[in-house]
Kinemage of the C-alpha trace (Angstrom):
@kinemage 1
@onewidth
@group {chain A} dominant
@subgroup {mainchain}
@vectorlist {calphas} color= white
{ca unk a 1} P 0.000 0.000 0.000
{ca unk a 2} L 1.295 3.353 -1.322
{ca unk a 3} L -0.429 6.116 0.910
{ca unk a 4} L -1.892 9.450 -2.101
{ca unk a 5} L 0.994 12.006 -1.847
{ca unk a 6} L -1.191 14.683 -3.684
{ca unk a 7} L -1.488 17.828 -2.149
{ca unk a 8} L -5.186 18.470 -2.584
{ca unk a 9} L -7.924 18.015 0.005
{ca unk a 10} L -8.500 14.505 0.958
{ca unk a 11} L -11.904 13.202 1.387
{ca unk a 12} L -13.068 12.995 5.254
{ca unk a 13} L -12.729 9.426 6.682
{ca unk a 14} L -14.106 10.353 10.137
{ca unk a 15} L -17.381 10.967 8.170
{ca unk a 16} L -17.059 9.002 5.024
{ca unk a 17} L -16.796 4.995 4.029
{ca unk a 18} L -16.409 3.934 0.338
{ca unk a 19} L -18.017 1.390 -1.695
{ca unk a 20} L -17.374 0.435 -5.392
{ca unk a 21} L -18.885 -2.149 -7.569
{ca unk a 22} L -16.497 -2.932 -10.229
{ca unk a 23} L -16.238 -5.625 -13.240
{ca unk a 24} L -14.766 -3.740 -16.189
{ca unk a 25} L -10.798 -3.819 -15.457
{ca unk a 26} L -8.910 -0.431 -17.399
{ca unk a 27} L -12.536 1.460 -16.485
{ca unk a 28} L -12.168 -0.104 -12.689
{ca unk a 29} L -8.801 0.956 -12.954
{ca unk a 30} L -9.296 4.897 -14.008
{ca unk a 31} L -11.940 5.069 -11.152
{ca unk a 32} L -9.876 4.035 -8.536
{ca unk a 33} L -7.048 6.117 -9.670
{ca unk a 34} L -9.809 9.112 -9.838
{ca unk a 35} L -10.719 8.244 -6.345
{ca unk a 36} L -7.233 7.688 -4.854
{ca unk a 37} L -6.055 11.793 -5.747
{ca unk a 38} L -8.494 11.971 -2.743
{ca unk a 39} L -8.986 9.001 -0.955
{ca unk a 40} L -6.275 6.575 0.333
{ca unk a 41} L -8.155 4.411 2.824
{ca unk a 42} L -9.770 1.711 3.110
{ca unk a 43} L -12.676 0.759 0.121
{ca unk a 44} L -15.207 -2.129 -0.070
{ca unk a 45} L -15.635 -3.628 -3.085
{ca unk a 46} L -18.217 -5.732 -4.655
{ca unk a 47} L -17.319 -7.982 -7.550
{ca unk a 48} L -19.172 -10.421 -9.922
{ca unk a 49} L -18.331 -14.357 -9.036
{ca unk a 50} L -15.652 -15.253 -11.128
{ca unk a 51} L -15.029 -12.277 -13.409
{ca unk a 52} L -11.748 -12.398 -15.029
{ca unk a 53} L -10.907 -8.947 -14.220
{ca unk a 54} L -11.107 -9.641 -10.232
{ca unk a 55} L -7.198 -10.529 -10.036
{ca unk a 56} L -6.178 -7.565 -11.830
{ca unk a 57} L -8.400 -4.778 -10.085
{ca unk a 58} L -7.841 -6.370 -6.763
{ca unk a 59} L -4.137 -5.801 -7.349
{ca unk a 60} L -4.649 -2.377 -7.840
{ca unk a 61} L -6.840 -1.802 -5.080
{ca unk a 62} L -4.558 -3.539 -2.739
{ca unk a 63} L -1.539 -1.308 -3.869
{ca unk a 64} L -3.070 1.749 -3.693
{ca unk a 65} L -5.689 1.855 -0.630
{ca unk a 66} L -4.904 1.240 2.938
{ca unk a 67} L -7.254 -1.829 3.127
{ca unk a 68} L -9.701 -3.909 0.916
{ca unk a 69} L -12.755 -5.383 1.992
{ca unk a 70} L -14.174 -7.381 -1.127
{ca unk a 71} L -17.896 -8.876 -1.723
{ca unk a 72} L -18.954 -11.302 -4.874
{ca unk a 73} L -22.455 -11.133 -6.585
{ca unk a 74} L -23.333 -13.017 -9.289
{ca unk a 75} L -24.268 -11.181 -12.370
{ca unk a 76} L -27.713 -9.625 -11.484
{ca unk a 77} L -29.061 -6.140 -10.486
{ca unk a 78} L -26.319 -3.940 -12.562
{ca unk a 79} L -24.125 -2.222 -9.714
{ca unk a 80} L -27.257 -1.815 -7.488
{ca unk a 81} L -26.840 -5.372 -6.303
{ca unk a 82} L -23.317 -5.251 -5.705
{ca unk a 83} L -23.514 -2.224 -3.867
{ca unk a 84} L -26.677 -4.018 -1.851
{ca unk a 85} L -24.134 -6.661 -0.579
{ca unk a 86} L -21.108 -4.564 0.083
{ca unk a 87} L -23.208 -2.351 2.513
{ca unk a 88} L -24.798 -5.168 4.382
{ca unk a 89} L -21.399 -7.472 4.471
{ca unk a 90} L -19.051 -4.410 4.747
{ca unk a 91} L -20.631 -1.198 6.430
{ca unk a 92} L -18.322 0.251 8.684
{ca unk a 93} L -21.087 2.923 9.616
{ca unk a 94} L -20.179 6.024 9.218
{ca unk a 95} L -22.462 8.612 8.567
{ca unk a 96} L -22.083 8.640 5.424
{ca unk a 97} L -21.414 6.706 1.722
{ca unk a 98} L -19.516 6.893 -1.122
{ca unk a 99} L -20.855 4.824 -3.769
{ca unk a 100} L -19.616 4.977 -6.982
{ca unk a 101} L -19.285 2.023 -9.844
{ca unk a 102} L -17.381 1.375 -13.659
{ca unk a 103} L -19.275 1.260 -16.614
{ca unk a 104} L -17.950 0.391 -20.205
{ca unk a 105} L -15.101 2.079 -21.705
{ca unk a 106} L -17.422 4.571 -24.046
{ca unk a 107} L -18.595 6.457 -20.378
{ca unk a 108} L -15.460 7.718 -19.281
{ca unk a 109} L -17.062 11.249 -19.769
{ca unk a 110} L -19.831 10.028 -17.700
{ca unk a 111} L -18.178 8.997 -14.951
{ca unk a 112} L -16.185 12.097 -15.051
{ca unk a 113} L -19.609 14.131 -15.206
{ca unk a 114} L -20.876 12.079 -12.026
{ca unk a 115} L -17.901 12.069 -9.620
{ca unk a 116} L -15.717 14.968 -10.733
{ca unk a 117} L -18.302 17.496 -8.648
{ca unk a 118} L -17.974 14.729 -5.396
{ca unk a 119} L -14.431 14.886 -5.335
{ca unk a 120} L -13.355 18.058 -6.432
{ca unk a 121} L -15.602 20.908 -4.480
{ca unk a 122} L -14.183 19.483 -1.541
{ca unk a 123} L -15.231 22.827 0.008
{ca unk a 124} L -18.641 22.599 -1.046
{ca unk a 125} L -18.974 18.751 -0.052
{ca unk a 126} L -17.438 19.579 3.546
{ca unk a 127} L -20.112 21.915 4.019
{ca unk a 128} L -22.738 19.884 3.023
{ca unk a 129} L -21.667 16.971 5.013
{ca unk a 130} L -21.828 18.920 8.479
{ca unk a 131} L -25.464 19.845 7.643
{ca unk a 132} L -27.752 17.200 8.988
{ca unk a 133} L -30.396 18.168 6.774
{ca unk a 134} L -28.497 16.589 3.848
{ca unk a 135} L -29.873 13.359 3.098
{ca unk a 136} L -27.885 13.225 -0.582
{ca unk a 137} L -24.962 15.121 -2.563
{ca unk a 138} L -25.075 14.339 -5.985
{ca unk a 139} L -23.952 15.479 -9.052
{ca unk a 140} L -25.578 17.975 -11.268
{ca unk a 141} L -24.483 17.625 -14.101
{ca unk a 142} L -26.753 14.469 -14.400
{ca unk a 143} L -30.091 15.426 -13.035
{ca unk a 144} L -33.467 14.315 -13.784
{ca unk a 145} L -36.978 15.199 -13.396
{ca unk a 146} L -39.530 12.250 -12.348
{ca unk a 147} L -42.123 13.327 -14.244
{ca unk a 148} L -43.491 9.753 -14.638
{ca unk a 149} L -46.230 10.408 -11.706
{ca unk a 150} L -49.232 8.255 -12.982
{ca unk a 151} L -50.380 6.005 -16.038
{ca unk a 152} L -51.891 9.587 -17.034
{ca unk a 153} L -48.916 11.014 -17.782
{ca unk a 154} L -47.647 7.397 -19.462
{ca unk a 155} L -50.471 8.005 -21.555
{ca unk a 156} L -49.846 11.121 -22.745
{ca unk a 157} L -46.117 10.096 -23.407
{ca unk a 158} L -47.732 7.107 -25.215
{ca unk a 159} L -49.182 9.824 -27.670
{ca unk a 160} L -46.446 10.969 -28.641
{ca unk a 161} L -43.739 8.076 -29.663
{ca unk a 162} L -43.447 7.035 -33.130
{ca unk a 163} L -44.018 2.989 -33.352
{ca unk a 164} L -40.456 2.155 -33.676
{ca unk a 165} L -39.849 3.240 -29.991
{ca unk a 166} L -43.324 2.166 -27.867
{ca unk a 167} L -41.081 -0.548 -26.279
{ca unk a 168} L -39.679 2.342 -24.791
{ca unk a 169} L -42.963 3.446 -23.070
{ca unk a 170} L -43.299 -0.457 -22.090
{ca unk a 171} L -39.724 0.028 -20.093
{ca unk a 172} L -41.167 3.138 -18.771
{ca unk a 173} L -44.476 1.815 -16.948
{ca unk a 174} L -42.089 -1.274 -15.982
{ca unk a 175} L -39.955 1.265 -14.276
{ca unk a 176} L -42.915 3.407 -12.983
{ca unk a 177} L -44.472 -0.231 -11.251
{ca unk a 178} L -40.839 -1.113 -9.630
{ca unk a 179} L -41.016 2.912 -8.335
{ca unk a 180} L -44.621 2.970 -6.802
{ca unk a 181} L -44.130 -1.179 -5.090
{ca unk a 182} L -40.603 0.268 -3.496
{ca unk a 183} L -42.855 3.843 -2.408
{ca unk a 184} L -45.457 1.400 -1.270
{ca unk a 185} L -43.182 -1.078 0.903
{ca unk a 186} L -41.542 2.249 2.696
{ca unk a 187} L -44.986 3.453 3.329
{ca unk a 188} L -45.644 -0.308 4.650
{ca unk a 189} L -42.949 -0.583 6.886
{ca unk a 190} L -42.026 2.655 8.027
{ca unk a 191} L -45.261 4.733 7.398
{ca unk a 192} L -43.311 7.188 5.078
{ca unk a 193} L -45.106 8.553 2.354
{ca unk a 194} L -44.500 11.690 0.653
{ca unk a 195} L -47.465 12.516 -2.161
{ca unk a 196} L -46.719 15.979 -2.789
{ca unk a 197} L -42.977 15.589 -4.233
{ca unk a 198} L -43.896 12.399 -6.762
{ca unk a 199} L -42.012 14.393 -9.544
{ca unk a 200} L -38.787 15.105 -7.954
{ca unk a 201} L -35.379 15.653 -9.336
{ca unk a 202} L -32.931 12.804 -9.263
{ca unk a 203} L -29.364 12.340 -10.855
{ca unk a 204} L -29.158 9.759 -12.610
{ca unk a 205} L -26.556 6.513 -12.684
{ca unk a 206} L -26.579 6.103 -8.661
{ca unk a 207} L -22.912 7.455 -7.873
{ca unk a 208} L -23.245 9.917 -4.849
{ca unk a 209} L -22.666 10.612 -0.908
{ca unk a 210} L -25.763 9.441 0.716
{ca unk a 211} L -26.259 9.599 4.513
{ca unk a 212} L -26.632 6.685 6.185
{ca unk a 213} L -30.161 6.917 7.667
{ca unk a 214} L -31.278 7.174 3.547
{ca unk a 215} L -29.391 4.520 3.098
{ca unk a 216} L -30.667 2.311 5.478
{ca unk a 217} L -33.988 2.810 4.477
{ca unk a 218} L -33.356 1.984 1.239
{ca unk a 219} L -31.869 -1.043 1.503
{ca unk a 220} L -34.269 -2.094 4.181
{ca unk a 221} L -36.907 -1.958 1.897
{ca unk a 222} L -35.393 -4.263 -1.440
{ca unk a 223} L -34.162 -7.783 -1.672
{ca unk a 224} L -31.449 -9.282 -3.303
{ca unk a 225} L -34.741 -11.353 -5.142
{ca unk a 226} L -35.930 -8.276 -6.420
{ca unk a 227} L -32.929 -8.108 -8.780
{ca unk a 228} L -33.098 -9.248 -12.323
{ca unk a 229} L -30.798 -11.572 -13.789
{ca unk a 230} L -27.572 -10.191 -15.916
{ca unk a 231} L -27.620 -6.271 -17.283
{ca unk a 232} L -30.884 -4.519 -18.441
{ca unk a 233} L -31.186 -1.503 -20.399
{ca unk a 234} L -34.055 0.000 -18.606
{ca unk a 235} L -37.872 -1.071 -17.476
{ca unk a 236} L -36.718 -2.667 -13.615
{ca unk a 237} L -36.348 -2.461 -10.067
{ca unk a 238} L -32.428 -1.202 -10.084
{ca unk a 239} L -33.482 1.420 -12.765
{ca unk a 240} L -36.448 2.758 -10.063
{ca unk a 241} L -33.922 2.414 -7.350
{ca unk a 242} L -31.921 4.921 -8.696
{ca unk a 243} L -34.909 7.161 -8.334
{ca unk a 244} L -35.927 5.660 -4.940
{ca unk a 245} L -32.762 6.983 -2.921
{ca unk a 246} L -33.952 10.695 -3.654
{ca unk a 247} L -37.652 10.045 -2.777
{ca unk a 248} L -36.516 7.777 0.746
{ca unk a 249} L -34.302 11.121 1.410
{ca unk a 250} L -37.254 13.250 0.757
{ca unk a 251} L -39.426 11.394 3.500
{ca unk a 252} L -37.553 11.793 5.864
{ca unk a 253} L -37.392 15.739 5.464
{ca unk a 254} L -34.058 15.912 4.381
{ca unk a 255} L -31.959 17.843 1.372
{ca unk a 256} L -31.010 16.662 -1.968
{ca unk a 257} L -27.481 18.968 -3.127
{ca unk a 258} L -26.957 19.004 -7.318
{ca unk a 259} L -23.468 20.133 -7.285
C-alpha cells in the first residue's frame, strides 16, 4: 500500500466509508485512480463471481488503498446489487457513503460528469456533510426530473412516440411499477409517504454521498430477489432504485445537493 501524496484536500474518513462495484478492469482501474487523488483508505468492493478482471483490479486496489474489503455477486441487479451486498457485508457505519461504480469504456465522460463534482468541491462537499439536513450530494451535471407520476402522464407520453420506440414506453411503466411497489413497501414498513414531491429531481446513474439513515432505508426496503438476472437496459427495479434513494431522502425531510 502506497499512501496518495497529492497535495489536494483529501476526502473525510471520520465521516465518510467507500463502496465500489467494479467488473470492467482499465474502467475499474481509471476510477480508482480518480478516487485515490483523494482518498487513500480503506474501500469495499463488490465484484461479480468469477469475473476475469477480479485478479487484476484487486491488485490495484490492494496497492493503492490502505485496506480492501471485497464482496462477490453473481451477475444480477447492474451495480445496485453489488452495492446491496457490500453495505450489508461491509458497512463500517459512518455517517455517510460513497458509492460509486465502472461502466464500459465509451462512459469515461460520464463517470467524469458524475464524480468529478464529489471529489473536487471538496469545500462545497465539507459543508454539506456537516449539515444534517443533507440526506444526498449528488452530481448535477446528471439530473433528472420524475415526471413519470401516474399512467396519465404514461399516456400522454404514449401519444407521442413514433411505433419504432413504444417498447420504450413499455420500459417506462415497468420502471414506474418497480417505483410505486418500493414507495409502497416504505410506506408499509415505516409509514413514510411523501405525495406531494412524486415528480422530484434525481441524478441519474446512482454514484453519490448518501447519509446513512437514507441509506438504510433503502436497503431495508429491497431484496437481493428483487434483482433481475444479468444487465438490463431499462424497465426494472435497479433502474427505479436509482430514483428511490432521492424520494426515501425526501421522507424523511431531508436535502437533496446538485453540485
Amino acid at each position: 500500500f502506497v499512501p496518495a501524496t497529492s497535495e489536494v484536500v483529501m476526502l473525510n474518513k471520520e465521516k465518510i466509508e467507500v463502496h465500489l462495484h467494479l467488473w470492467y478492469e482499465d474502467v475499474s482501474i481509471y476510477l480508482m485512480k480518480k478516487l485515490n487523488k483523494y482518498w487513500d483508505g480503506r474501500i469495499n468492493i463488490s465484484l461479480l463471481q468469477d469475473a476475469e478482471s477480479n485478479k487484476n483490479i484487486l491488485n490495484y486496489a490492494n496497492n493503492n488503498f490502505e485496506q480492501v474489503n471485497t464482496v462477490y455477486v453473481p451477475n444480477r441487479g447492474t451495480d445496485q446489487n453489488g452495492f446491496f451486498a457490500s453495505y450489508k457485508n461491509n458497512s463500517e457505519d459512518k455517517d455517510w457513503i460513497f458509492y460509486a461504480h465502472d461502466k464500459s469504456s465509451d462512459k469515461l465522460e460520464w463517470i467524469d460528469q458524475i464524480t468529478d463534482p464529489l471529489l473536487e468541491q471538496e469545500q462545497t462537499v465539507n459543508k454539506l456533510l456537516k449539515d444534517q439536513s443533507s440526506g444526498i450530494i449528488s452530481s448535477g451535471n446528471l439530473t433528472r426530473l420524475e415526471r413519470l407520476r401516474s399512467e396519465e402522464d404514461l399516456i400522454a407520453l404514449d401519444k407521442t412516440m413514433q411505433f419504432h420506440h413504444k417498447h420504450k414506453v413499455v420500459l417506462c411503466r415497468q420502471t414506474l411499477i418497480w417505483l410505486r411497489e418500493l414507495q409502497y413497501i416504505l410506506y408499509e414498513k415505516h409509514g413514510l409517504i411523501n405525495k406531494e414531491n412524486l415528480n422530484f429531481k434525481f441524478t441519474a446513474g446512482t454514484m453519490f454521498l448518501i447519509d446513512k439513515r437514507v441509506l438504510s432505508l433503502v436497503h431495508d426496503c429491497i431484496h437481493e430477489n428483487f434483482f433481475p438476472a444479468h444487465y438490463r437496459a431499462d424497465g426494472d427495479m435497479p433502474h427505479a432504485l436509482e430514483r428511490f434513494y432521492f424520494y426515501v431522502s425526501i421522507c424523511l425531510e431531508q436535502k437533496n445537493h446538485f453540485i
